[in-house]
C-alpha positions in Angstrom: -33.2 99.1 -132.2 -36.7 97.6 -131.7 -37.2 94.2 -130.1 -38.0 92.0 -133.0 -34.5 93.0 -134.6 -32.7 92.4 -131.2 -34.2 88.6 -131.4 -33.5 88.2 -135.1 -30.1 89.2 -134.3 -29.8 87.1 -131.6 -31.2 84.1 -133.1 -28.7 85.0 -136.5 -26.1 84.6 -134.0 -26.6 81.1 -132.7 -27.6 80.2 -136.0 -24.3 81.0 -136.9 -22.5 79.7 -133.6 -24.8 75.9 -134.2 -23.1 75.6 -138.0 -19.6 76.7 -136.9 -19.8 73.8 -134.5 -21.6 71.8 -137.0 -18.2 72.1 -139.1 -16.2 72.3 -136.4 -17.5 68.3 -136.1 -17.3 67.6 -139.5 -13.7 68.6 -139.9 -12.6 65.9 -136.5 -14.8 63.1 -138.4 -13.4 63.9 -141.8 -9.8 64.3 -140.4 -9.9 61.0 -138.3 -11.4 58.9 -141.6 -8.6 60.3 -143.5 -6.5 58.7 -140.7 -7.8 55.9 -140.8 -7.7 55.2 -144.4 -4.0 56.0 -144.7 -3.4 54.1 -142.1 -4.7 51.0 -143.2 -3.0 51.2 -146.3 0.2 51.6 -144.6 -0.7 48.9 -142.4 -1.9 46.6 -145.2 1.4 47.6 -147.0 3.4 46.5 -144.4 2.7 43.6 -143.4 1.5 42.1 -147.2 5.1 43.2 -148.3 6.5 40.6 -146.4 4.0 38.0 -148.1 7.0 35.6 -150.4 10.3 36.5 -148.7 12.0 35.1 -146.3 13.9 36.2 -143.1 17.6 36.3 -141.7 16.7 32.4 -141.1 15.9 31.5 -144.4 12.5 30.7 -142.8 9.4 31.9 -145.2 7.1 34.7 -144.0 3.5 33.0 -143.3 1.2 35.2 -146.2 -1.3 37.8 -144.9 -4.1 39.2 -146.7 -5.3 42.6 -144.6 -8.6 43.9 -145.2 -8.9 47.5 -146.1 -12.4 47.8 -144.1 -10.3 47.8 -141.0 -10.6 51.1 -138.5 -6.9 51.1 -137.6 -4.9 53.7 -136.2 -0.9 54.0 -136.1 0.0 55.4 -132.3 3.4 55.9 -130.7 4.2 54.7 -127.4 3.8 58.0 -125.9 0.3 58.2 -127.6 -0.3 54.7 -126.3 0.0 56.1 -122.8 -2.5 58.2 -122.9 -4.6 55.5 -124.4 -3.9 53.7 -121.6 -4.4 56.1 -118.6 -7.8 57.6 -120.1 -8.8 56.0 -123.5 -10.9 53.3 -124.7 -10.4 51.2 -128.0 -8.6 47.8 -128.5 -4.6 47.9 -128.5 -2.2 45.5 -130.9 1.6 45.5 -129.9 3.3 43.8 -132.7 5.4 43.9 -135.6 5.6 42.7 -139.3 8.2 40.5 -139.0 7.1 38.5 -135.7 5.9 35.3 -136.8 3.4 34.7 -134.3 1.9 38.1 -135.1 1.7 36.7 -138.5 -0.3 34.0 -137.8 -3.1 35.9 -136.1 -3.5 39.3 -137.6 -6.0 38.6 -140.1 -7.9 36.6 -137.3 -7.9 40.0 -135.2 -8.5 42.7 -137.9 -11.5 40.4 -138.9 -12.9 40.0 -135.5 -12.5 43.9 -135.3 -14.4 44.4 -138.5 -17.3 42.2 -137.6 -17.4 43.2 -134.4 -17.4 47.0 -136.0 -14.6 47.9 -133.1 -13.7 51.3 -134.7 -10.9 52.3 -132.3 -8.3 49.8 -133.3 -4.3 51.4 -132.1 -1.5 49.5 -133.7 1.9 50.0 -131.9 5.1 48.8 -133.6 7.2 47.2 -130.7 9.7 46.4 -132.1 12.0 49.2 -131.9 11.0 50.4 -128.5 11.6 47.4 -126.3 14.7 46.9 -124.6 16.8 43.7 -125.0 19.3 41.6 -123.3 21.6 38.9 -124.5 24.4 36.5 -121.8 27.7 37.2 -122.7 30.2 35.3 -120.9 27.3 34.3 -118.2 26.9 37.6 -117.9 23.5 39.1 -118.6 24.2 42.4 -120.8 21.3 45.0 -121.6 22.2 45.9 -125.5 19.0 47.9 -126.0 17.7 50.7 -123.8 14.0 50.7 -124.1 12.1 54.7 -124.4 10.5 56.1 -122.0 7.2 55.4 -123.2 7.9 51.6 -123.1 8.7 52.0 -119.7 5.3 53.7 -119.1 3.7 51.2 -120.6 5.3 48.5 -118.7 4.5 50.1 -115.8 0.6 50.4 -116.7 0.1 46.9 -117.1 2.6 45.4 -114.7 -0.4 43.4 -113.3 -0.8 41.4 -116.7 3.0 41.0 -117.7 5.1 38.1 -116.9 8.8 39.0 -115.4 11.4 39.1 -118.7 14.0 36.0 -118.2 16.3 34.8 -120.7 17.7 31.4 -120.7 21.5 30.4 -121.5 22.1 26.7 -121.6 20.7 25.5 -118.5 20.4 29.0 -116.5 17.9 31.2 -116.3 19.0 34.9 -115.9 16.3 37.3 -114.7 16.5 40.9 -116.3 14.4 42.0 -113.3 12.0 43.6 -115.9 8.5 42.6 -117.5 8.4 41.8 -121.0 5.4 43.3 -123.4 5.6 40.4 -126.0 4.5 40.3 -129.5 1.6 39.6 -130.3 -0.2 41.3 -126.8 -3.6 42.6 -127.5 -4.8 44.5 -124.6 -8.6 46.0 -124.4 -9.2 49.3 -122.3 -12.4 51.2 -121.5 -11.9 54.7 -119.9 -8.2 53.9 -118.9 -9.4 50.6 -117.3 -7.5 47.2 -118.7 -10.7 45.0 -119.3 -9.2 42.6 -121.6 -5.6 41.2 -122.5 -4.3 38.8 -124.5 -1.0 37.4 -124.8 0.1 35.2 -127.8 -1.8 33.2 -130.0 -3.0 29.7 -128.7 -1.8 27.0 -126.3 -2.2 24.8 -129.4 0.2 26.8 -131.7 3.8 25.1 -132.1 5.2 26.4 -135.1 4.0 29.9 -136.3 5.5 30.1 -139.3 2.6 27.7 -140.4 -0.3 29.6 -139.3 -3.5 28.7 -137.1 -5.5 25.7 -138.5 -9.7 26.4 -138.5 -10.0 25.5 -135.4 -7.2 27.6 -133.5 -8.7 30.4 -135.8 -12.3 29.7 -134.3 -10.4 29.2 -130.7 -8.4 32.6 -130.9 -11.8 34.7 -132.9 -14.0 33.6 -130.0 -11.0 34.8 -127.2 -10.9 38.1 -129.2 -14.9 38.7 -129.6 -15.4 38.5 -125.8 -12.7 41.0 -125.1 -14.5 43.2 -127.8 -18.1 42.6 -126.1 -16.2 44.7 -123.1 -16.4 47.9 -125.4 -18.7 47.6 -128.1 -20.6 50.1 -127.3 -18.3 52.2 -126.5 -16.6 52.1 -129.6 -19.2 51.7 -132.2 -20.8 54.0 -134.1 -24.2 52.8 -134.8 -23.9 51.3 -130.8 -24.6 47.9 -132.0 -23.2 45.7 -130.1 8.0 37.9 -130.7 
């Protein structure tokens, strides 16, 4: 075989090898948009189903309206982990029943969107906390929380406050933290650069929402989290 074969040969190869990987690349972005858009919509199902009813309390859900242009991602809490230890993106623990969470989720998915933060996790908290109730002054744990909720508690210990429940006049200390809903936590290369707890100071009753101005209040707190990973996250690398 002469030399001008061996080359072609050789440059057939990584011709080959360069649209394998080409596909190979393809496929990840393709598969992670089809994530992303089923997600959404089961996201946007979710929490618009509530929109009209009303709960255990005969209280009325606050109406959301979720846009579909959102870059969401459903994780578990093990998956969270590892988000946490080594990932970047920006983190929502919350539920659709939690009133607070209510009245800020369009607020956050908006700021996300304009922001173009692609790497938005949503974890549903609701069913892997634990819980604890006084029964005859006695502080009971009725709920074991997983593994991964442990984890996580233990990852951002330094932002948590300790988990207390109050019975008439005294306070009983479950000698735990508490990861309440809403908590929107920001990490960059398993670093916590941003956290958020709540809504605003202002906020008294969330089954009526945030007026315009605790809107504007809670866009602005979520915007300079975001600045922490823009371009980390973004595509084009623009900046209960």
């Amino acid at each position: 075989m002469d030399k001008k074969n061996v080359i072609a040969i050789i440059l057939g190869v990584l011709l080959i090898a360069l649209l394998g990987f080409k596909f190979y690349l393809d496929s990840r972005e393709d598969t992670k948009d089809n994530t992303k858009s089923s997600d959404i919509v089961k996201f946007k199902q979710e929490y618009e189903s509530l929109n009209g009813t009303k709960n255990d309390s005969d209280k009325e859900y606050l109406d959301v309206n979720i846009s579909d242009k959102a870059s969401i991602y459903y994780k578990t809490d093990e998956e969270i982990v590892q988000v946490l230890e080594k990932g970047t993106g920006v983190i929502y623990f919350g539920f659709n029943t939690c009133p607070w969470c209510r009245s800020m989720i369009e607020t956050l998915i908006n700021t996300a969107v304009d922001n173009k933060i692609t790497d938005l996790y949503y974890v549903d908290v609701k069913d892997i906390r634990s819980s604890y109730s006084v029964v005859k002054k006695e502080l009971k744990k009725d709920v074991l929380g997983t593994e991964g909720y442990y984890k996580i508690l233990e990852l951002l210990d330094d932002e948590l406050t300790p988990y207390k429940i109050t019975e008439g006049k005294k306070e009983y200390d479950t000698n735990e933290k508490r990861l309440y809903a809403p908590t929107v936590v920001v990490v960059k290369n398993g670093e916590i650069v941003g956290f958020h707890e709540g809504t605003v100071d202002s906020q008294e009753d969330p089954y009526l929402g945030l007026n315009d101005d605790e809107k504007e209040e809670i866009a602005k707190i979520f915007e300079e989290m975001f600045s922490k990973i823009k371009n980390s996250t973004c595509k084009d690398k623009a900046g209960c």
